[in-house]
Backbone as a ProteinNet text record, in pm:
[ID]
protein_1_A
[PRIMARY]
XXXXXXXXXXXXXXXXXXXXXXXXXXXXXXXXXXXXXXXXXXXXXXXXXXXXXXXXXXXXXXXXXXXXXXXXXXXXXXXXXXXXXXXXXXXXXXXXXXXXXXXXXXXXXXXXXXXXXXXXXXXXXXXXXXXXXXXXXXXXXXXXXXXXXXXXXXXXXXXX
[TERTIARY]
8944.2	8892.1	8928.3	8964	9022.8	8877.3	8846.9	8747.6	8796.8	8707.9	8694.2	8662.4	8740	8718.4	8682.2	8567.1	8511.1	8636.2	8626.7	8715.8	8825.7	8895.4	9055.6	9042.1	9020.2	9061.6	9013.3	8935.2	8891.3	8933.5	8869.5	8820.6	8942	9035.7	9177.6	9264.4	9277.8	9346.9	9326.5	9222.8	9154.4	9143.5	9091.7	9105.6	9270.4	9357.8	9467.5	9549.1	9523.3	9545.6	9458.5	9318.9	9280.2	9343.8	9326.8	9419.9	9548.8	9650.5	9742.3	9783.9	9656.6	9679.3	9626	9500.5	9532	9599	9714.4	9794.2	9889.9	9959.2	10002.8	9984.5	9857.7	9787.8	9768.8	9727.3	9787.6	9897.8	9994.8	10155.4	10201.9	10161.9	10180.9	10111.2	10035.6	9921.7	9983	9993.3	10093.1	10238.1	10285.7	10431.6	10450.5	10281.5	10280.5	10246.4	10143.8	10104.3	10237.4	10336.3	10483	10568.1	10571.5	10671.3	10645	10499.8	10451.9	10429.7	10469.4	10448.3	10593	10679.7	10828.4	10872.9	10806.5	10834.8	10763	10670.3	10606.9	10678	10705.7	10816.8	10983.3	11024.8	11144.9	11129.4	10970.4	10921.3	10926.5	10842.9	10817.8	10987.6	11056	11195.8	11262.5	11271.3	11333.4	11307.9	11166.8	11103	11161.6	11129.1	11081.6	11264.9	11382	11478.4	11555.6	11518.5	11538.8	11494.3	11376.3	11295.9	11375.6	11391.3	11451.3	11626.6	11665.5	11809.6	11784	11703	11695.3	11689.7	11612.2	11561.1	11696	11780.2	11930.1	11959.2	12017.3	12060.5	12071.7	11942.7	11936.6	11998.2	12068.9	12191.6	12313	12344.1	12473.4	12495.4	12430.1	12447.4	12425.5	12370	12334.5	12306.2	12381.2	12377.2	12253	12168.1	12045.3	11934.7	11928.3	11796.4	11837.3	11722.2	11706.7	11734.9	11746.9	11712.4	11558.1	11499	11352.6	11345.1	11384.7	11351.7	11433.1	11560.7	11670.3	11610	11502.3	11435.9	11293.9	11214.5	11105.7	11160.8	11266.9	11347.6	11388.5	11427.1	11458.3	11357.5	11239.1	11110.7	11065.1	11078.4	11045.1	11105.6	11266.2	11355.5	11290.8	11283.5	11245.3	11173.1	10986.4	10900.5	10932	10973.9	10997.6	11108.2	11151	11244.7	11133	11014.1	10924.4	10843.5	10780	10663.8	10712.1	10823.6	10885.2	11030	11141.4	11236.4	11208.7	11194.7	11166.3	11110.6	10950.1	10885.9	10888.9	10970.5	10970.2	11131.7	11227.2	11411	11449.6	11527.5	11637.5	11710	11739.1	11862.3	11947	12018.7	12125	12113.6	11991.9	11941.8	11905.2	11823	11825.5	11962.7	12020.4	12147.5	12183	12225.3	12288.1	12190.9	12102.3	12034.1	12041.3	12072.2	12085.2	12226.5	12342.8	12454.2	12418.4	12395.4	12355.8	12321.2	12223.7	12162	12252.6	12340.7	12462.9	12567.9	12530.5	12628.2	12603.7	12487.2	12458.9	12333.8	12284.1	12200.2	12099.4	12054.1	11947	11941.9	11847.3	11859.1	11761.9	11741.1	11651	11567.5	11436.7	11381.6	11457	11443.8	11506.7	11401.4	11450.4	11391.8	11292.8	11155	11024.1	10964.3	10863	10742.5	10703.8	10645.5	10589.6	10679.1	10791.3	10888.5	10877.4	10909.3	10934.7	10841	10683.2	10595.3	10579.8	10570.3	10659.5	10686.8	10792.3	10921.4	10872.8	10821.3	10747.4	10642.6	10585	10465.5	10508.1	10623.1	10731	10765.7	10828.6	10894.1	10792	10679.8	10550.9	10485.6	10485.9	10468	10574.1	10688.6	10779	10758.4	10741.9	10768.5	10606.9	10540.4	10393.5	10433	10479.8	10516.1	10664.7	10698.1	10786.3	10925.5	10992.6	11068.2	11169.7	11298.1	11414	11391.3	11444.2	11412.6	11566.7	11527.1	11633.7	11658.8	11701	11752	11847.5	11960.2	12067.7	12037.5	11960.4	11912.1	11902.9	11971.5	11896.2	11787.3	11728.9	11593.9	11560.6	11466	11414	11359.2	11272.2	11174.6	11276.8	11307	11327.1	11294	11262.2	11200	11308.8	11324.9	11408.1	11330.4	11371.8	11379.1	11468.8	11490.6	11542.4	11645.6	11785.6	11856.2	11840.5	11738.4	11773.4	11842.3	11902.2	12054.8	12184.9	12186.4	12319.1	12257.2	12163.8	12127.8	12186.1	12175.5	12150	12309	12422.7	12523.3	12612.6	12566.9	12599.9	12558.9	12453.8	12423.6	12361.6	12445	12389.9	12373.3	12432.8	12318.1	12238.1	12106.2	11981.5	11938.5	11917.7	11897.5	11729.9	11623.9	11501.4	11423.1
8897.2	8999.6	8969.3	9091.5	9075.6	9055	8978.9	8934.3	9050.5	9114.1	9229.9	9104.2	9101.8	8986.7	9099.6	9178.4	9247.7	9250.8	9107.6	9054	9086.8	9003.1	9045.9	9147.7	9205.3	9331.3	9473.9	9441.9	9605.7	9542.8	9513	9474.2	9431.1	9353	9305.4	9430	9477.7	9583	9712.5	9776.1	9832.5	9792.2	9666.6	9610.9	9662.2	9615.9	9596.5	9690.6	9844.5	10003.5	10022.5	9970.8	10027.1	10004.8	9818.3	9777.9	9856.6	9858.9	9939.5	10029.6	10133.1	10277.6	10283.5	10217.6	10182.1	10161.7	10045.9	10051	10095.8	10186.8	10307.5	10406.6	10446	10533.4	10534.9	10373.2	10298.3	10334.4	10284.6	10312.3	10495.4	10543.5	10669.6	10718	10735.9	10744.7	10719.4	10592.5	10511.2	10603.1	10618.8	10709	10838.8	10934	11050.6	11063	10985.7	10966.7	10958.4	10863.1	10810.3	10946.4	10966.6	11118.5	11250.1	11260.1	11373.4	11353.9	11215	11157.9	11227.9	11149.3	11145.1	11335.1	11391.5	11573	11612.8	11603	11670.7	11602.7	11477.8	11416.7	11510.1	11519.5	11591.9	11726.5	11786.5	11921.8	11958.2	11849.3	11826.8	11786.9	11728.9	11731.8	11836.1	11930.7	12029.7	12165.5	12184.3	12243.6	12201.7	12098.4	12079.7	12049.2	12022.9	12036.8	12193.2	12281.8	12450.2	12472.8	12454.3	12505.5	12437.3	12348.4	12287.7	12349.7	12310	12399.7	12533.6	12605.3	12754.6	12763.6	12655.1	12710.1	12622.1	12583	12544.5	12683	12772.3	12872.9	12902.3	12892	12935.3	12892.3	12789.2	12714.5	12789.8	12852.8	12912.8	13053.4	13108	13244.6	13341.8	13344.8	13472.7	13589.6	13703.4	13797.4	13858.9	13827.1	13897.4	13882.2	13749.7	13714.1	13716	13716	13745.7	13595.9	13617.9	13447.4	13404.9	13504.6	13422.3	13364.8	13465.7	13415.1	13264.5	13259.3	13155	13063.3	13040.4	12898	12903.6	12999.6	12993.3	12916.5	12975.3	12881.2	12759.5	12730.8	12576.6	12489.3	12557.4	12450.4	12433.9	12518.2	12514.8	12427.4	12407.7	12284.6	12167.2	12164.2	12036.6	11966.6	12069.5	12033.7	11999.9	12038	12010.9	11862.1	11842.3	11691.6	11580.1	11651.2	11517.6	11528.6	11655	11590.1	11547.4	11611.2	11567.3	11426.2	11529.8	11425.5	11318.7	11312.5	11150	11056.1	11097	11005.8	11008.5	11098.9	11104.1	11073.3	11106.4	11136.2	10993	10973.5	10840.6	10797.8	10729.5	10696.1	10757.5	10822.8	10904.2	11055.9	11070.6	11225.5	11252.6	11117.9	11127	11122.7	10995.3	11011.8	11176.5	11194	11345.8	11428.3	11448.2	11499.8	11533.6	11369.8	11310.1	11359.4	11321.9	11379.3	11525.4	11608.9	11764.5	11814.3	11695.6	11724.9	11726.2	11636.8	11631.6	11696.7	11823.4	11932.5	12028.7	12099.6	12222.1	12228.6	12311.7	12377.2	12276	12084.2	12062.9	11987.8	11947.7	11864.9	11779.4	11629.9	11504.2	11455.7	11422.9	11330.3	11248	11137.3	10998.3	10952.2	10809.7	10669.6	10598.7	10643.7	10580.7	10518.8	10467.4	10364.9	10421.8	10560.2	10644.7	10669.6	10713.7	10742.7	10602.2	10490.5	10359.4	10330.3	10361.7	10321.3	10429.1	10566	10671.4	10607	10560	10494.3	10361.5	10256.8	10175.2	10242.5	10336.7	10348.4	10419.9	10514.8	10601.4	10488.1	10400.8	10287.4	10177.3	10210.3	10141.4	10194.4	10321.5	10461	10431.1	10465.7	10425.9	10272.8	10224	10088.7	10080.2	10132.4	10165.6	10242.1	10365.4	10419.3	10348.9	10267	10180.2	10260.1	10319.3	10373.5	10254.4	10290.3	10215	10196	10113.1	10059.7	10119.3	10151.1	10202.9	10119.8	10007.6	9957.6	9910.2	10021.3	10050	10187	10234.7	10369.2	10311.5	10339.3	10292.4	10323.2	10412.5	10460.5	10603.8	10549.7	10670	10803.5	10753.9	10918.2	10914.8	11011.3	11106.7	11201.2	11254.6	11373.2	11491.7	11590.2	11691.8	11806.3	11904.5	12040.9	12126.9	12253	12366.5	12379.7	12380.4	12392.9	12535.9	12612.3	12686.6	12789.2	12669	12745.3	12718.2	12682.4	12647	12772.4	12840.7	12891.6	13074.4	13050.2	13167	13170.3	13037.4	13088	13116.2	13096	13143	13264.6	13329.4	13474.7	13540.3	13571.3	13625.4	13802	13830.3	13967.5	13964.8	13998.4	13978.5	14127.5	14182.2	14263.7	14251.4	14269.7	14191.5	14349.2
1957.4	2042.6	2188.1	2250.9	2431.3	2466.4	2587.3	2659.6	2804.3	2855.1	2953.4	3080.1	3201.5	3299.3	3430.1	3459	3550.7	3673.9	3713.9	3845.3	3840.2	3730.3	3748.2	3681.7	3574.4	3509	3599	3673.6	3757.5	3930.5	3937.9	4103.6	4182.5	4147.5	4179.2	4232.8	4095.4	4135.6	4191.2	4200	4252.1	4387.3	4418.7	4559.3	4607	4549.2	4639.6	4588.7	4522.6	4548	4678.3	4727.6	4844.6	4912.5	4945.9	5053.5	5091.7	4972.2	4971.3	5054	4989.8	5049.5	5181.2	5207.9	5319.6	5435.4	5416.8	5518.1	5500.7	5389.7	5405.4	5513	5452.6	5524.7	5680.9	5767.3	5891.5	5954.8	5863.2	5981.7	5893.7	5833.4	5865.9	5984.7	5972.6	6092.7	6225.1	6231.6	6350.5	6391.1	6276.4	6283.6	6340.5	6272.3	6318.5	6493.7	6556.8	6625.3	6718.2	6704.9	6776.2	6748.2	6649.8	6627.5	6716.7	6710.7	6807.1	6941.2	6966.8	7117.4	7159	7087.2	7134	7131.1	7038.8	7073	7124.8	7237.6	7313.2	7452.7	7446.3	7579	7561	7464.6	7461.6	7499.3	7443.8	7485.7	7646	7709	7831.8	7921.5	7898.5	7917.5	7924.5	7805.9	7824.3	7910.9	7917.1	8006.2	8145.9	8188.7	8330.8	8365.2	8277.8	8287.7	8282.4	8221.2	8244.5	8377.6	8378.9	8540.6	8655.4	8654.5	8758	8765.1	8695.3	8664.4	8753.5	8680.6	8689.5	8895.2	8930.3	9075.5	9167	9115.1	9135.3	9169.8	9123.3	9169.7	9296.4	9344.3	9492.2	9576.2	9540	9648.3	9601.7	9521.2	9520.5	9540.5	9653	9757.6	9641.2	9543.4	9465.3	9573.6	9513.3	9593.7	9570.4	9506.6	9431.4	9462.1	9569.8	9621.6	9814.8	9872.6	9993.1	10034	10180.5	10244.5	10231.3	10249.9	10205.1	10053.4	9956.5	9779.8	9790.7	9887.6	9882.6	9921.1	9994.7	10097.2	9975.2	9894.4	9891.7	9699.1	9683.1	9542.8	9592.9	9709.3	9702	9790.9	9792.4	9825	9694.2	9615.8	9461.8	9398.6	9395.9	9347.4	9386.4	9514.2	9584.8	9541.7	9531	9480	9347.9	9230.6	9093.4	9097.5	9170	9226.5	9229.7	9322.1	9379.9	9285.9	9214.6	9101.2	8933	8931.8	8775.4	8755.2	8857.9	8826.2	8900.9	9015.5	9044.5	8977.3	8948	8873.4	8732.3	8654.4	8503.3	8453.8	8525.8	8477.3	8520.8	8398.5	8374.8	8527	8604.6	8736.8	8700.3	8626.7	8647.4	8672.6	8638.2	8647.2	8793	8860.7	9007.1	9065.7	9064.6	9141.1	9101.3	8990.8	8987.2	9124.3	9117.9	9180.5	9318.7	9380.6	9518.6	9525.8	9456.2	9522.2	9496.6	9454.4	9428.8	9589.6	9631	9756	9855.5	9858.9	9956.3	9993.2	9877	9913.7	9919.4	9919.9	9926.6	10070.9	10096.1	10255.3	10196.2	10221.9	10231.8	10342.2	10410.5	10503.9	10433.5	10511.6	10505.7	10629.1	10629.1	10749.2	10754.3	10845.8	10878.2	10810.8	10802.9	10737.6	10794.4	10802	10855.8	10757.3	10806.2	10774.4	10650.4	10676.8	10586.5	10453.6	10464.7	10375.9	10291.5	10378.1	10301.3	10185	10248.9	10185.8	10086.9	10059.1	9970.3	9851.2	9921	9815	9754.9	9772.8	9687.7	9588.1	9638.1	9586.5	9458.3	9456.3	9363.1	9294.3	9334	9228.9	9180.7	9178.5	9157.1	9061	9081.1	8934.3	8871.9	8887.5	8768.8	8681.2	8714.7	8665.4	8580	8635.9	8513.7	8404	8436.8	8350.4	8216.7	8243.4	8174.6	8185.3	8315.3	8340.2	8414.8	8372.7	8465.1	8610.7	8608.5	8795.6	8839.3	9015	9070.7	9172.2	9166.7	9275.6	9362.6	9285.8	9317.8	9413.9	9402.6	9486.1	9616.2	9716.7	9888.2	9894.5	9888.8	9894.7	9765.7	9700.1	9609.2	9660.4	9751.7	9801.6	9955.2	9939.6	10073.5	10069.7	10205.5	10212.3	10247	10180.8	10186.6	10234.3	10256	10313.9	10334.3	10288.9	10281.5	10465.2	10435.1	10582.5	10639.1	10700.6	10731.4	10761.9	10896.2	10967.1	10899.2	10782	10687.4	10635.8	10549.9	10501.1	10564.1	10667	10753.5	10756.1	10776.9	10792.7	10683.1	10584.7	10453.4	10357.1	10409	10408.8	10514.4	10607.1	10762.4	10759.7	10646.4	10598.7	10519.7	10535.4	10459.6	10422	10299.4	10272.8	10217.1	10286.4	10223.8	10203.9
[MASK]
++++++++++++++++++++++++++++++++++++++++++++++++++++++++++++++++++++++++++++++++++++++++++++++++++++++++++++++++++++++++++++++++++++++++++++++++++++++++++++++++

């Protein structure tokens, strides 16, 4: 006659189907959690990469917008520069950026105290955020602004 052993014959295995499923159940968990992280960052990427694109335009004399829509779209670029790409986009997405700036109607402050301290405090957020360091960048934050009078001499009829 088989002898029935409570322990090993139930409890063993039973134990270690829980355990099991368990940590199954764990790094799925873990996985979904990482999967839906990483598509709501690609979500958030692609967004704030269209928008920004989109308010690009305004540097290339569209005949379709006024000089005001033209300055009130590239305080809009600007702004979407200082709250997304700076502190969220890879060093190459800035540099792209920075030379972008160097050729079309923007101007820059000069290099103060304030700016400096700006610019640590930017590369101080990045580096929390576990983002690439730029220190090949001369300076990260500068302050930009819309050129006016480049502006003006590149569409000096305004149809508003």
């Amino acid at each position: 006659m088989v002898e029935f052993n409570f322990y090993k014959d139930l409890l063993v295995p039973l134990g270690s189907a829980v355990v099991g499923g368990g940590i199954v159940a764990v790094i799925n968990y873990y996985l979904g959690i990482k999967k839906r992280r990483e598509e709501l960052k690609e979500e958030f990427k692609r967004k704030a990469y269209g928008d920004f694109f989109d308010k690009a335009r305004s540097f290339l004399n569209d005949p379709n917008l006024s000089k005001k829509e033209i300055i009130d779209r590239q305080k809009e670029f600007i702004g979407k520069y200082y709250n997304e790409i700076m502190v969220s986009a890879p060093k190459e997405i800035i540099r792209a950026t920075e030379d972008f700036f160097n050729t079309v109607s923007i101007i820059r402050a000069d290099k103060d105290e304030k700016t400096e301290a700006l610019d640590k405090l930017l590369k101080s957020i990045r580096k929390d955020l576990g983002l690439d360091d730029v220190p090949d960048l001369e300076r990260l934050f500068m302050c930009y602004t819309p050129n006016v009078d480049q502006i003006n001499k590149e569409k000096p009829d305004d149809e508003e």
